[in-house]
C-alpha positions, 0 to 999 in steps of 0.5 A: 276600099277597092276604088268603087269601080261597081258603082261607077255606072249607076253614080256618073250620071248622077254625079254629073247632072249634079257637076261633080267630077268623079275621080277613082282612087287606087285599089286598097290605098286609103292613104291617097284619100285622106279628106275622107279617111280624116273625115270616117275617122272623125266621125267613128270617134264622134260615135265612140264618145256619144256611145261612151257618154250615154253609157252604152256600148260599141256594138249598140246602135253604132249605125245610128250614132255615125248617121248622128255625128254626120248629121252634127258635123254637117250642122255645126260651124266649121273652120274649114270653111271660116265657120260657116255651116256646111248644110247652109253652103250646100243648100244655099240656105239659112238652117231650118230651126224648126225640129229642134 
């Protein structure tokens, strides 16, 4: 990445209505952001093995395989944060069941 500088006007005003603190990283130096970097990698290989499992290949709807894998890791526990559910810590709520 080349540290998002273009979106800097449009989200500070919204990061800070909603109290976080922006902080830029470096031009092309993923390796000083490796929560993310840990994270986009996880997530690509989630994708990978939902796509290989279904018998399908990479190139097929990719996009929708990654919005799942987010969608699974923020509705499954996690040890990060001593096996609670990040969607419950975010919205200060149980998890809705009813779409399941």
């Amino acid at each position: 990445m080349n540290g998002g500088r273009e979106y800097e006007s449009e989200l500070t005003p919204i990061l800070e209505e909603m109290g976080i603190q922006y902080e830029p990283i470096a031009p092309y130096s993923s390796q000083s952001n490796g929560k993310v970097e840990w994270l986009n990698r996880t997530l690509k290989t989630f994708s990978r093995a939902m796509l290989y499992q279904a018998n399908l290949s990479k190139s097929f709807q990719w996009a929708e395989a990654m919005r799942t894998a987010a969608y699974l890791t923020n509705h499954l526990p996690s040890e990060a944060i001593h096996d609670e559910i990040l969607y419950q810590k975010w919205h200060q709520r149980q998890l809705p069941l009813s779409h399941l």
